[in-house]
C-alpha positions in Angstrom: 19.1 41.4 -34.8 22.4 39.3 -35.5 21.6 35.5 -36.1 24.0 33.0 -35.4 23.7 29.6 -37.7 25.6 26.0 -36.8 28.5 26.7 -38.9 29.3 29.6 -37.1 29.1 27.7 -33.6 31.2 24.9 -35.0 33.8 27.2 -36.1 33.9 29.1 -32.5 34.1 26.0 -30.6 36.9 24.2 -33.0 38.7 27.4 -32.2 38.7 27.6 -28.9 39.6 23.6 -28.8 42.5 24.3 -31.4 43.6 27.6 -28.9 43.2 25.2 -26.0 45.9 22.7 -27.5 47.9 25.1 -28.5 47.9 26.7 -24.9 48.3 22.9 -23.5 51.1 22.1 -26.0 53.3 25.5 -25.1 53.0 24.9 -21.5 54.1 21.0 -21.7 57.3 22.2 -24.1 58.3 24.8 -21.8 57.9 22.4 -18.7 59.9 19.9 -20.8 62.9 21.7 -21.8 63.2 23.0 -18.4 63.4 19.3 -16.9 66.0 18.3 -19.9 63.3 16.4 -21.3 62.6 16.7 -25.0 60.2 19.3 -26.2 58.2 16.7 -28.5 57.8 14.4 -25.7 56.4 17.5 -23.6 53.8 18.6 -26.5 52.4 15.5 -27.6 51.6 14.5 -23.5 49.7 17.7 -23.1 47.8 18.1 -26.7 46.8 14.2 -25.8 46.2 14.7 -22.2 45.9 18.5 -20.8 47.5 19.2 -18.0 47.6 15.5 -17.1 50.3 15.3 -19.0 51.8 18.7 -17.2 52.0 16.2 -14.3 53.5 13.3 -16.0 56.3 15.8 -17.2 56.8 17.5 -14.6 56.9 15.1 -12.0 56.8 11.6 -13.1 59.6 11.9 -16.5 63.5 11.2 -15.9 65.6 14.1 -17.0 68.2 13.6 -19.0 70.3 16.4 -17.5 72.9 16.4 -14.2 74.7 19.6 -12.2 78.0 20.1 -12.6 79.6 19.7 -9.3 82.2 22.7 -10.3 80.1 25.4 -11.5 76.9 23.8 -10.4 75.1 24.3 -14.1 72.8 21.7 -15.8 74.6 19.6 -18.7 73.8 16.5 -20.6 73.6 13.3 -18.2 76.0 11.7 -20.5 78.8 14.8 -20.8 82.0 13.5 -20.0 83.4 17.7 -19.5 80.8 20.5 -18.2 80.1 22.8 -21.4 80.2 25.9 -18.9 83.3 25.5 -17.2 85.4 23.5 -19.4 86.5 21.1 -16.1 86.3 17.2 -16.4 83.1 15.6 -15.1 83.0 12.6 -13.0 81.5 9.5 -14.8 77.8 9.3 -14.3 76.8 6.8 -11.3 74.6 3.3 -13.2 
């Protein structure tokens, strides 16, 4: 019969926490980048707080990106001409 001792417990269960914030880290960076927010900002809120911080990301963060009202694609909120389309960009409103 196989016997399992402490160590090997402790080293299953610090596993699964490190897969669990790795998991929580790649979901917040990939909700991040999509909102123009950066992908740092998106890991640290999830490893620290789960998918708490999915929310805060998601939902509650400012993006720092604006649509091109010519070819209707995301650039940089300050972009003063739209990297897909080349045309001028009006200023951003304060």
């Amino acid at each position: 019969m196989l016997e399992v001792d402490d160590v090997t417990i402790a080293i299953v269960n610090y596993s699964c926490l490190l897969g669990a914030w790795l998991f929580w880290g790649a979901i917040g960076y990939f909700i991040a980048t999509k909102r123009g927010i950066r992908g740092i900002t998106g890991i640290s809120l999830s490893i620290l707080l789960g998918p708490i911080g999915w929310l805060i990301v998601g939902v509650f963060m400012r993006s720092r990106l604006r649509q091109c009202p010519h070819c209707a694609e995301r650039v940089k909120e300050e972009a003063k001409v739209c990297k897909h389309c080349g045309r001028d960009l009006p200023p951003k409103l304060a």
